[in-house]
N, C-alpha and C positions, 0 to 999 in steps of 0.2 A: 201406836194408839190408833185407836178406829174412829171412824165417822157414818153417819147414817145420810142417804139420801132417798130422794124418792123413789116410784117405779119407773116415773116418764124420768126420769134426770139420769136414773140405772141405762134407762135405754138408748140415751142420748150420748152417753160417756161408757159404754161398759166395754171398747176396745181401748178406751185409754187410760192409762199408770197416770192417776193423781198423786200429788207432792203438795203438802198444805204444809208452811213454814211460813217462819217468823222471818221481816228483815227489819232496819232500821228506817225508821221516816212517820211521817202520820197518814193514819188510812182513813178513808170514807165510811161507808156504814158495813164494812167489815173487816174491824181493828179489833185491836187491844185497847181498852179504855184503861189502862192503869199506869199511867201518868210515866211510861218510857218511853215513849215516841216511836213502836213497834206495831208493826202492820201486819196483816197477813198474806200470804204472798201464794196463789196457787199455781204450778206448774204442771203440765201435761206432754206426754208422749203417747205416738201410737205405740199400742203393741204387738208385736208379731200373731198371726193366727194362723 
């Protein structure tokens, strides 16, 4: 599944493999509101160029 970002946020990250996954616990203002206690959880790497 895809995601859309900005130009300046493209330019800021566009050498790194983002990972946008679910873990268990409750998030701040960028959660899951549907009453499981699931957050979202971004991870990053460089990548090779």
């Amino acid at each position: 599944m895809g995601f859309y970002i900005s130009a300046s946020q493209y330019e800021a990250w566009k050498h790194m493999r983002l990972v946008i996954d679910t873990v268990p616990g409750r998030g701040g203002m960028f959660s899951l509101d549907n009453g499981r206690a699931r957050r979202f959880l971004t991870r990053s790497e460089l990548c090779g160029i």
